[in-house]
C-alpha positions, 0 to 999 in steps of 0.5 A: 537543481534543488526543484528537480530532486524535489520532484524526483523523490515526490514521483518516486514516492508515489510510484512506490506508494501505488505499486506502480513501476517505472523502468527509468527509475529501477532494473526489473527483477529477473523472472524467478525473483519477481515470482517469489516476491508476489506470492509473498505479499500478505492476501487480505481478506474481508474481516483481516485486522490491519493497519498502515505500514506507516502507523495509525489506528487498527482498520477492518477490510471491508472488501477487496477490489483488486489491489485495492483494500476497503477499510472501517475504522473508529477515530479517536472521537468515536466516529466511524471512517472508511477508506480504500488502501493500495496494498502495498501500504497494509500490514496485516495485524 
């Protein structure tokens, strides 16, 4: 029993992490909420400050493809890293 929920929140977690949906683990939204809700989420654009939802240093967007964002970064050693980011997981600073 202990694997099965495991495995539940792991797929749960992905799918919110991605932005994906699945109809087995949520009810949709009705129309008009889901609407709103969109046109809320934060638009990034090339040179918008941000940084993960869950912490970490300040990152500069790079680009935008889609919902997907590309970040630059300078680690603690001074080094400069990239990566590309759902939006879902960004805040804009």
């Amino acid at each position: 029993m202990y694997l099965r929920i495991n495995r539940c929140v792991v797929v749960t977690t992905l799918l919110l992490a991605t932005g994906a949906s699945c109809p087995a683990l949520a009810s949709p939204a009705p129309p008009s909420q889901h609407s709103a809700a969109s046109s809320l989420a934060p638009q990034f654009e090339r040179g918008d400050l941000v940084r993960l939802r869950s912490g970490g240093p300040a990152m500069t967007v790079s680009a935008v493809k889609g919902n997907q964002v590309e970040c630059v970064w300078t680690d603690d050693t001074g080094q400069t890293d990239d990566a590309s980011f759902p939006t879902v997981v960004l805040q804009k600073l």
